[in-house]
N, C-alpha and C positions, 0 to 999 in steps of 0.2 A: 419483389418490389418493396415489403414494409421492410426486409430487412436490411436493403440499400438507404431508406429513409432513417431508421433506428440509428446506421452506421453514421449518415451525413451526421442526425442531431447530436450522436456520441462525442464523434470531431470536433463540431461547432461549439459543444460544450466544454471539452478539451484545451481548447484554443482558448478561449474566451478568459477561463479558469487560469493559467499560464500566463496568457496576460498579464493579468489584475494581478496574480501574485508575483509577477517579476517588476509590476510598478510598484506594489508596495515595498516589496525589498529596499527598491529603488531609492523610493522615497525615504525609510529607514537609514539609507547609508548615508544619503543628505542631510538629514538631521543629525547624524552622528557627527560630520565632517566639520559641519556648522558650528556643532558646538565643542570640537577642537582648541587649542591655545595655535602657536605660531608650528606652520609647518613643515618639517625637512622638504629637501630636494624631492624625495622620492616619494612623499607624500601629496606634495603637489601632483607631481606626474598621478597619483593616482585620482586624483579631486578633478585634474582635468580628461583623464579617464571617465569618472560619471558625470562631469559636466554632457561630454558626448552622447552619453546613454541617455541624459534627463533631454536632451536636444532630439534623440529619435521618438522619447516618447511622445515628446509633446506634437512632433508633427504627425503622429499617428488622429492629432484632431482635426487634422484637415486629409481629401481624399480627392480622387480624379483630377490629381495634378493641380489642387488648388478651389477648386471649381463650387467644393462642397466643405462646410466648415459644420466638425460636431458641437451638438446646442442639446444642451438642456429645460431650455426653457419652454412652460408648459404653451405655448403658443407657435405658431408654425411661422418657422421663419428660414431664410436661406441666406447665403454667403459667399461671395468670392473671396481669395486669399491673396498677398501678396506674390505668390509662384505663379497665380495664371495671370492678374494683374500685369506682371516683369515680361510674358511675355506675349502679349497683345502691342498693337500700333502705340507708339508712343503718343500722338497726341489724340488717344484715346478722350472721351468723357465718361462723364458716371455712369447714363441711361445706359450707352451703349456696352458698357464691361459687363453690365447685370441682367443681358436681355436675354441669356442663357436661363434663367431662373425662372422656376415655374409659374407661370402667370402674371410674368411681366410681360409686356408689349413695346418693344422700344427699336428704333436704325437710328443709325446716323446718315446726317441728311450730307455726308462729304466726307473728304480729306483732314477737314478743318472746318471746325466751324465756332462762334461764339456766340449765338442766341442763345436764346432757354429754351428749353425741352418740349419735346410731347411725347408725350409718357402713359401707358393704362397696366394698372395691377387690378386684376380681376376684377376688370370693368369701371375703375375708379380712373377718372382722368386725371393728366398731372395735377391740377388745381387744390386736388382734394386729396393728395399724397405729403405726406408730412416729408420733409428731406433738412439735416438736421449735419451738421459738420462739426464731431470735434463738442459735441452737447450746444452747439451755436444754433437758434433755429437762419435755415440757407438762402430762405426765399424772399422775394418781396413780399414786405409786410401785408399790403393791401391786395394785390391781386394775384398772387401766388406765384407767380412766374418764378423759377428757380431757372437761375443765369449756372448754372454749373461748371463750366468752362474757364468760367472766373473763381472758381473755388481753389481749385488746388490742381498742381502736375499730375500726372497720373503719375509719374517716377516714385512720386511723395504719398502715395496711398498706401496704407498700408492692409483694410481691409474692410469690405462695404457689406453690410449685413440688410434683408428688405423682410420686415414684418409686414405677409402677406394681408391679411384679415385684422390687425387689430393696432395697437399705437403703446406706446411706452407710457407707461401712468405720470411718469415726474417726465419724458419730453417739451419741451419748451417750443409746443406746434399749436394754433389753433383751430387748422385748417385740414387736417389730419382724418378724415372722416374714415377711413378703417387701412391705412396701410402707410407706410414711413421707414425713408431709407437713411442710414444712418452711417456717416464715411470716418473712418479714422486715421490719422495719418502716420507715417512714420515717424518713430521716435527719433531721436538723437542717437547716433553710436555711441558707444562706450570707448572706445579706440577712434584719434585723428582719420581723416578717411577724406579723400576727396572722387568722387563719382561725377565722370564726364561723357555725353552723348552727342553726337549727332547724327541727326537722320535728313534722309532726303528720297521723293520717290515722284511718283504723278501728279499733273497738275501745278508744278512746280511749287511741290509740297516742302518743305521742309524744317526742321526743331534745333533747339542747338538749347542744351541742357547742362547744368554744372551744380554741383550739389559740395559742401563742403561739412563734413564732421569736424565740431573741435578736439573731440574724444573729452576728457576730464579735463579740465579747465583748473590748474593748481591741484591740490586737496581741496578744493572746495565743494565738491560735491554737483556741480555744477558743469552739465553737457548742452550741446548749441547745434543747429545746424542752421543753416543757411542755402537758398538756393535761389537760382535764378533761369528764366529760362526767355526765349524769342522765338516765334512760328511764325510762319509765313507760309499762303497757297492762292494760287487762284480760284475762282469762283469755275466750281467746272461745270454748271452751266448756265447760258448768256456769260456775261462780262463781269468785272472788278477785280479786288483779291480780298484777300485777307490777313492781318497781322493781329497779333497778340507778345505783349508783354506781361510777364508775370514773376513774382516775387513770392516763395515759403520762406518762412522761418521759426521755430521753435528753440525754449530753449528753458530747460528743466532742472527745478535745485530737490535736491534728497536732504532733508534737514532731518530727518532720525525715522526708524524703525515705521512703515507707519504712516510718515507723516511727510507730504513731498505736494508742490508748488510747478506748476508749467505756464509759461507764457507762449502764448501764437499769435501772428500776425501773417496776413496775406496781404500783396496787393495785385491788381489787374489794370491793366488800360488795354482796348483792344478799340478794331477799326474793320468794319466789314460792309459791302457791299450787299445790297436787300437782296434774299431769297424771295422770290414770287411763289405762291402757293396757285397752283394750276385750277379749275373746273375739269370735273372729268370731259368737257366737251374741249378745255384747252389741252388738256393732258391727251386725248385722243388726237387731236390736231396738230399738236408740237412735242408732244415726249418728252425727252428728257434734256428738248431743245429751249425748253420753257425759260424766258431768266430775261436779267437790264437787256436795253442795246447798247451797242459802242459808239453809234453817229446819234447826234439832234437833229430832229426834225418839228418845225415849227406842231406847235400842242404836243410833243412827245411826252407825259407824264413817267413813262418807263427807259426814262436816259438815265444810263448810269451817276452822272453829275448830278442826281437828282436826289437820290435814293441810297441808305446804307443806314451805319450803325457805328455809331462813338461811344463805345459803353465802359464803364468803369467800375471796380470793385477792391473798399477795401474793410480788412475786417482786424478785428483783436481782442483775444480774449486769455482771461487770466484764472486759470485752474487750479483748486488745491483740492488736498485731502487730507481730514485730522483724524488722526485716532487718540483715543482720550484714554485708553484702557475700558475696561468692565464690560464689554460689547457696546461699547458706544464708539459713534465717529460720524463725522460732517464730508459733504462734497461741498463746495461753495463754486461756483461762478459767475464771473462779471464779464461779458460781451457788450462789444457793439458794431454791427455790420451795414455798410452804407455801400447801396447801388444808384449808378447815377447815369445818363443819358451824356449827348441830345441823340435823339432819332431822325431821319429826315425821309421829306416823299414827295412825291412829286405830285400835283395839283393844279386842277383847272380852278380859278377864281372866278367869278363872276364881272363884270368892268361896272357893269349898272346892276340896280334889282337886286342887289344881293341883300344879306345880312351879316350886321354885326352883333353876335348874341342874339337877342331877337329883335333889335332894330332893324327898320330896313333904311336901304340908303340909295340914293338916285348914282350917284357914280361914287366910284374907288378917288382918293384925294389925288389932284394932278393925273388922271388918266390918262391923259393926250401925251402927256414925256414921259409917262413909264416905260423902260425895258420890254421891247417885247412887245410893245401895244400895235395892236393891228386894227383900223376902223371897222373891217369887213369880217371880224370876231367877235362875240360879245363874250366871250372869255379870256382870259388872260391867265397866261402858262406860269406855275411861281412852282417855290420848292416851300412846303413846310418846314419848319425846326421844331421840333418838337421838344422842349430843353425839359428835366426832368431829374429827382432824386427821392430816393428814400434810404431812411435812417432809422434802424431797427437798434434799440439797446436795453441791457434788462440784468437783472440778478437770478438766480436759481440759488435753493439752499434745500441738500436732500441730509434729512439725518438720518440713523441707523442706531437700532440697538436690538443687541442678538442679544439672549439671555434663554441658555437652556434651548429647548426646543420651539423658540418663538422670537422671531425676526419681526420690527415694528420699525416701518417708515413712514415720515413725515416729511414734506415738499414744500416749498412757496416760488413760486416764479412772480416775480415780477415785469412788465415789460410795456415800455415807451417808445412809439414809433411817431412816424410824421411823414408826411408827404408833399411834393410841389411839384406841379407839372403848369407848363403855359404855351402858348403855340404862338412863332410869328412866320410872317408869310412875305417872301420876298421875290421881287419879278425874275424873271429871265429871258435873257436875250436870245437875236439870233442865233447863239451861237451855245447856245445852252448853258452859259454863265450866269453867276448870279450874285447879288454885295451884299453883306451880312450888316451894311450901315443903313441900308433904303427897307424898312418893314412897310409893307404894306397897311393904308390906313383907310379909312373912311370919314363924313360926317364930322369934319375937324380933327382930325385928329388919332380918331378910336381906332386900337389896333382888332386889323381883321384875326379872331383866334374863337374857335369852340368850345376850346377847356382850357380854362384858368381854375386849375383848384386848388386848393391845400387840404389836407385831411393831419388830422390827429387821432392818434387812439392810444389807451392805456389799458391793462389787464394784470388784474389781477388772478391766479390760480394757486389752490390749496388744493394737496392728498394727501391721503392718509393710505398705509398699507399694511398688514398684516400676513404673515406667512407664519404656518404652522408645521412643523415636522414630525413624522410619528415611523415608526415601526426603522430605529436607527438608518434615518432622513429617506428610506423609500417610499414613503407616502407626503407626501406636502400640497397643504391648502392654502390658497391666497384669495386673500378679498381683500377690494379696495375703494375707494373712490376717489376720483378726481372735482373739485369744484372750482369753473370758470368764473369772473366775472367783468364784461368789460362794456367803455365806454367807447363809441368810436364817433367822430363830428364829421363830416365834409363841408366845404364851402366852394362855392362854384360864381365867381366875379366875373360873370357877363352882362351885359348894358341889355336893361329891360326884361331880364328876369324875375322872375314874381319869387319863385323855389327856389332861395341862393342857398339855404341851410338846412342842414339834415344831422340830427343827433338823437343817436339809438345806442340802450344799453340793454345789454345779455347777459341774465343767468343762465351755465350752461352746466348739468350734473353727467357724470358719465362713471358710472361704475363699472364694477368686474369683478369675476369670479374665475379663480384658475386653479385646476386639481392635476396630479401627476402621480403617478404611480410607476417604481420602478421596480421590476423581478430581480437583477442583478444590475452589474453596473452598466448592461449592454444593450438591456431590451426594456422600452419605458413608453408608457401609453400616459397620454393626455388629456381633458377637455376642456373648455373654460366656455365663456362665457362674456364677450366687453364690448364695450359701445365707443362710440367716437364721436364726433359733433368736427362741424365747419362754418368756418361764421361767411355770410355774403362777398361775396368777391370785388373789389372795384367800386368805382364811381359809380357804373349802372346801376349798383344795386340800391342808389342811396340819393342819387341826382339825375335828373337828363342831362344830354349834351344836344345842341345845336349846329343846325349845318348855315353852313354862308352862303347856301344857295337858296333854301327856301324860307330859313326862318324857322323852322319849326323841329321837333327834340329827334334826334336820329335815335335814341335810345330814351327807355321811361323807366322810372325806378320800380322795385319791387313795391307791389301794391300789400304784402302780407310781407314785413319783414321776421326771419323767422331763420334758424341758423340749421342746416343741414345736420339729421340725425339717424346713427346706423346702429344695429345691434345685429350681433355676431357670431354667432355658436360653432364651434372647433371641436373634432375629436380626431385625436392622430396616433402615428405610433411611430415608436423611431428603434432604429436597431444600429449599432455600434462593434463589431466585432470584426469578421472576415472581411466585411463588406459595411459599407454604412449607408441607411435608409431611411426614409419620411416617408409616410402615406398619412394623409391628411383629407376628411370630409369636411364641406364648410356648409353654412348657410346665413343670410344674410337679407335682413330687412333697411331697408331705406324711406324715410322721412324727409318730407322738402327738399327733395334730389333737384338740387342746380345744377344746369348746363348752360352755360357759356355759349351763344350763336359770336361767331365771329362772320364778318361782311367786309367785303370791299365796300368804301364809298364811291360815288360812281365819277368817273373821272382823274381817278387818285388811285398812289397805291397803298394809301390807309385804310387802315380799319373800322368799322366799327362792332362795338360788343355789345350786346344784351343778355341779360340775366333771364335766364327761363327757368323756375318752377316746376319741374315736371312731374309732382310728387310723389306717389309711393315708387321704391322700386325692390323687388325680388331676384334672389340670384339662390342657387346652390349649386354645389360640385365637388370635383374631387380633384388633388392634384400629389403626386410622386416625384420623387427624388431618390434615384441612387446611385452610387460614385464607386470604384476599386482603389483599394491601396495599393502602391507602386507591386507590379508582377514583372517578373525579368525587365524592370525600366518602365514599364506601360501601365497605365491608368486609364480607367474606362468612368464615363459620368453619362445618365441618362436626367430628362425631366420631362413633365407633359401636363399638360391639364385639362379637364372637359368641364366648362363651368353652361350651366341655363338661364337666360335672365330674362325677367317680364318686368315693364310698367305696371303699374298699379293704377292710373288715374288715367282718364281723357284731360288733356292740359285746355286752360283756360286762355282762349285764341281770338281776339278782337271780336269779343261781345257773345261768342257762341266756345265750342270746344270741338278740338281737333282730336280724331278717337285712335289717339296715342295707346289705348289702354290693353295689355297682352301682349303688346310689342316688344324684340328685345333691344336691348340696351345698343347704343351706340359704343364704338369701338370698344366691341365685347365679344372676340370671336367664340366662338363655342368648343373650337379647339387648338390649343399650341404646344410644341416642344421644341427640346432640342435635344441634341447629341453633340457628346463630346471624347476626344480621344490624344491621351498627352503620352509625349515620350520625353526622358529623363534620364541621362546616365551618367550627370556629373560633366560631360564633355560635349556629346550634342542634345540637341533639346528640340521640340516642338509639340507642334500644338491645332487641334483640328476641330471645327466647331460647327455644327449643320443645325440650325433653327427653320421650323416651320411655323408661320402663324394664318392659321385660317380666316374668312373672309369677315369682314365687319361693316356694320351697316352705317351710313353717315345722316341721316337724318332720322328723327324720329317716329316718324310715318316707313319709316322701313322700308323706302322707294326708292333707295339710292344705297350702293354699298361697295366698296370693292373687294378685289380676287384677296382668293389666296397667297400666300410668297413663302418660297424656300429662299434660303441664302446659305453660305456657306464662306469659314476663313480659316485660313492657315496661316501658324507662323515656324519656321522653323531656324535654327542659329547653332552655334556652336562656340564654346570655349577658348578660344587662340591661347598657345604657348606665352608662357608670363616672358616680359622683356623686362628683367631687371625686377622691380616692385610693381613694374606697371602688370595689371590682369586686362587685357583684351577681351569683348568678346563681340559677334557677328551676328546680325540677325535678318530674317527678310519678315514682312508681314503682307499677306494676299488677304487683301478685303472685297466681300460679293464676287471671289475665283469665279464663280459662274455667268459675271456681267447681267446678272439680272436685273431688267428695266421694272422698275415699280413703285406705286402708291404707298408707302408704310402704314401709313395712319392719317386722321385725319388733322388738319391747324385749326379750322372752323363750322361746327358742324350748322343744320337749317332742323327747323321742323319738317319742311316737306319739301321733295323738289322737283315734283311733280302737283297738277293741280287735286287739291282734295276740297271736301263737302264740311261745312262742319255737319255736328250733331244733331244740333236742336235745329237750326233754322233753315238747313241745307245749304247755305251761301255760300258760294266758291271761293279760296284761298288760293291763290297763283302760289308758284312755287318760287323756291330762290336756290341757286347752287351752293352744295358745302365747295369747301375749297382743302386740298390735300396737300402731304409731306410727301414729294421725292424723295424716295431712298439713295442712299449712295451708288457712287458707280464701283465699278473695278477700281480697283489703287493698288500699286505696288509702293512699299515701303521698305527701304534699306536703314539698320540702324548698327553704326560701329561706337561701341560703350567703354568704358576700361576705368577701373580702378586705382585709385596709387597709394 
């Protein structure tokens, strides 16, 4: 046996050796070629000879068909590539391309869809997940939500990298409390190039995609792409559909050696009908039948006419990079990304006794000829608008100077956001119509609405970073820090509030330390050491909001404002050779851990959110990563993680404390993987992916949780014979092959949803339902692609 061992690491070393020296070579003959005068015939033929060699080396840093990208960065991070990207469903989104990756938690909730996410990396909910486009930060500024659907094609990704445990020192995130996914997209070709798809499959799904290269534009140095694309699906379950328009475009100047300039711009307009998020006691009772209806029926609040989603997105930013010689050189960027509403939902008003803000008011104005008005009701059916925008823009400026064995960076992000959201309420008739000119009013006049806000915030952030190189760059230390500073105001214009303003400013310091060590160029052990911070999310955290029914704050601001804080400790180890590998141990302290309760209001399919405090939280674990290089065509990728997580505090619960404390974390299962298995040969192609993620609990009190779920998708296609210039190719996508019915995650979790005691006084707290994400059904997808 030792001497079968001896023989493997003889090989292993063998290999490995061969390698490194057939890239060096490599690299030697490109420096030679480069610095060439003009070349014969036959010397080109051999330049585009090692162009091909330098094109296999490089994708020796990506493995299992895509699925896994090699990193040397001392931090544990993972990656999909644009090969498995190409060939997943095309109207893929971000969560769901990366749910493969260890200690991500993420479905798609359909065929199509365009809300924003819910998302957990190692027990961190989306909110608290930096997600970053392009160095743009992606999300709304005030309450995290990341619209991703609105970001970019999937056609146009070119590769999505997710820092498990810690956040990018110079990311332009605030809300980033230790994990941040970060998308790039495809460049411009260098050669004209026009790429067309359509797809079409279940639920009368379908994409229709066009993608144009300019190639080099004159001698100017100057490459474009442009794209366009239009989805369409029905809502597969209850009723409506769904559409999406969307617009990339990039487009890149090389101005010397060095030194090179990109512009990008998106936009989105899309239109969807409301997803319902169930009760486990609606999800047991209706399945996966849960959704709008098609017919109105007098008070119907859940007719499709009532409820859906008008959302909008557009973005553009202007990137450079200078090199000044000596080891010096600048990143600059100037962004500005703006998401916009309205939302709509369906609502019981009050006719009498209601409230306007916190007035109250004996009747609704002209009750008796409103739409819809019924004597023998004292409510009356209306649809909310919920009209809404925000407007994220800012600077980043990272400098660099390498000198010898010492790299020193310097950062400033700048960044001005804004916000406006207001609500009008309009009747609806028998017939479940409704007129966007008649707002509902009261007391002369005053429009019935709950939140009228505006919010503003500015932020300022400086780092600084140092890396140090020792033993010919196989040893390197990095220390750094980052320092936040921001202002953020809200104002909330409702009739007879006392607490219309709120303005809070945060110092926020977040250091880090990262060590790395590497034996050869193949096998490199890690640790660091970094922290994150999250600033309060939303209105809740800063104003109450008021209902029209009783007058009083459906939500109450945070009584300690105080910005979520994590510190992080990492040791891993990576291997790069035959095979490429992570092993990575974490652990992880949390400070003023905020959870987000989302609620139905009753009567309506709105929401309401509250901000909970649930302070310390604890986690450790471990999680893997391994992938193969293409073997007769096949690549194999595993991943997995087992993370433990405890509350730290009994939280602080209407005058007593609910004993939260030892409990584990909400959607944090304690185990997931996946498996994955690609084939590749140049002609057919496919692709096979099996994720498990184990059971995760929805309330804090640990009284409510759902199952386990496997899922499983396949894609497989094939090459078509070229017609002319044109390249064809064929593809099928099976999503959830297995038709598994199930809860993914949670939309809004509770404290308890069972009754509990508190601590001190013993008084009994009623419970209240979380509310869950249906996962996708089965879908079949057809996509016919071709090149010209």
């Amino acid at each position: 046996m030792k001497e079968v061992l001896l023989l493997s690491a003889v090989c292993l070393f063998a290999y490995d050796t061969m390698a490194i020296a057939k890239e060096k070579s490599n690299n030697k003959q490109v420096g030679a070629k480069k610095a060439a005068p003009a070349a014969s015939k036959r010397q080109r033929n051999k330049t585009k000879s090692l162009d091909e060699e330098i094109a296999v080396t490089a994708h020796r840093n990506e493995a299992g068909g895509g699925m896994m990208v090699r990193h040397s960065v001392p931090k544990t991070v993972s990656s999909v590539a644009s090969d498995f990207i190409a060939m997943q469903s095309p109207t893929s989104t971000i969560e769901s391309l990366i749910q493969t990756l260890p200690g991500v938690v993420s479905a798609s909730e359909g065929p199509l869809t365009t809300s924003f996410s819910t998302l957990h990396i190692r027990g961190m909910a989306q909110a608290e997940i930096g997600v970053t486009l392009e160095g743009m930060p992606a999300a709304n500024p005030f309450t995290y939500s990341t619209y991703t659907p609105s970001l970019v094609d999937s056609e146009n990704i070119g590769q999505i990298n997710v820092l498990q445990g810690s956040v990018d020192i110079n990311s332009p995130t605030y809300n980033a409390t230790g994990a941040e996914i970060s998308t790039s997209i495809r460049r411009p070709s260098e050669k004209q190039r026009i790429y067309a798809s359509a797809s079409g499959g279940s639920y009368g799904t379908n994409k229709d995609f066009i993608r144009y290269d300019t190639g080099e534009i004159g001698h100017s140095g100057v490459h474009a792409f442009v794209s366009g694309s239009y989805s369409r699906s029905d809502m597969w379950r209850g009723v409506g559909d769904i559409r999406r328009w969307h617009v990339d475009a990039a487009l890149t100047k090389n101005w010397s050696r060095g030194n090179e300039s990109e512009v990008i711009f998106g936009f989105t307009q899309a239109a969807q009908a409301e997803w319902l998020y169930p009760s486990l006691a609606n999800w047991k009772t209706y399945g996966i039948n849960y959704g709008l209806n098609n017919q109105y029926y007098a008070g119907d609040t859940h007719y499709v006419g009532l409820n859906g989603k008008n959302t909008g997105a557009v973005y553009g930013a202007l990137k450079n990079h200078f090199s000044f010689g000596h080891g010096l050189s600048l990143d600059a960027e100037a962004y500005s990304v703006e998401f916009h509403g309205p939302y709509y939902y369906g609502e019981s008003v009050p006719v009498k006794n209601g409230y306007v803000g916190a007035e109250k008011y004996k009747y609704l104005d002209d009750y008796q000829n409103l739409p819809g008005y019924n004597p023998a009701s004292s409510k009356l059916t209306a649809v909310e608008v919920s009209d809404w925008y925000t407007l994220s823009s800012g600077l980043t400026l990272v400098g660099h100077w390498k000198h010898k064995f010492n790299t020193l960076n310097f950062s400033y992000w700048y960044s001005y956001a804004q916000e406006a959201a207001s609500q009008k309420f309009y009747p609806v008739n028998g017939a479940g119509n409704w007129n966007s000119s008649t707002p509902l009013t009261a007391n002369g006049g005053i429009l019935i609405n709950e939140d009228n806000e505006n919010a503003v915030q500015q932020l300022n952030s400086f780092a600084v970073d140092d890396k140090m190189s020792f033993l010919h760059d196989r040893l390197t230390i990095d220390g750094g820090i980052r320092m936040a500073m921001v202002n953020r105001q809200y104002t909330q214009d409702l009739t007879n509030v006392s607490a219309s303003k709120s303005i809070h400013n945060v110092f926020v310091p977040s250091p880090q330390v990262l060590i790395s060590y590497r034996f050869n160029p193949n096998h490199q052990i890690y640790v660091n050491g970094t922290t994150g911070y999250h600033l309060p999310a939303g209105l809740s955290s800063q104003l109450a909001s008021y209902s029209y029914s009783t007058g009083k704050a459906t939500s109450l601001p945070m009584s300690d404002y105080k910005p979520e804080y994590m510190i992080t400790e990492e040791v891993g180890y990576r291997y790069s050779g035959l095979l490429m590998a992570n092993l990575a141990g974490f652990h992880y302290n949390v400070t003023n851990h905020q959870i987000s309760a989302e609620s139905y209001e009753p009567g309506s399919t709105s929401t309401i959110s509250q901000l909970i405090n649930a302070g310390g939280l604890e986690a450790y674990g471990i999680q893997t990563e391994i992938a193969t290089h293409p073997w007769h065509h096949v690549s194999f990728y595993a991943s997995g993680q087992y993370m433990h997580t405890k509350n730290g505090n009994n939280i602080a619960y209407e005058g007593d404390y609910m004993a939260t404390k030892g409990k584990q974390e909400v959607g944090a299962p304690k185990f997931s993987g996946s498996l994955g298995l690609t084939y590749n040969d140049g002609t057919w192609f496919g692709n096979f992916t099996l994720q498990y993620t184990g059971s995760q609990y929805s309330t804090l009190m640990n009284d409510q949780s759902i199952p386990s779920y496997f899922t499983a998708n396949v894609a497989v296609g094939r090459t078509l014979p070229k017609i002319g210039r044109i390249a064809p190719k064929i593809r099928l996508n099976l999503v959830n092959m297995g038709d598994e019915h199930y809860l993914s995650s949670m939309y809004g979790y509770t404290t308890n949803a069972t009754t509990q005691r508190g601590v001190v006084s013993g008084k009994a707290f009623s419970g209240s339902q979380p509310t869950y994400v249906i996962g996708s059904p089965f879908v079949v997808m057809g996509t016919l692609s071709a090149d010209f």
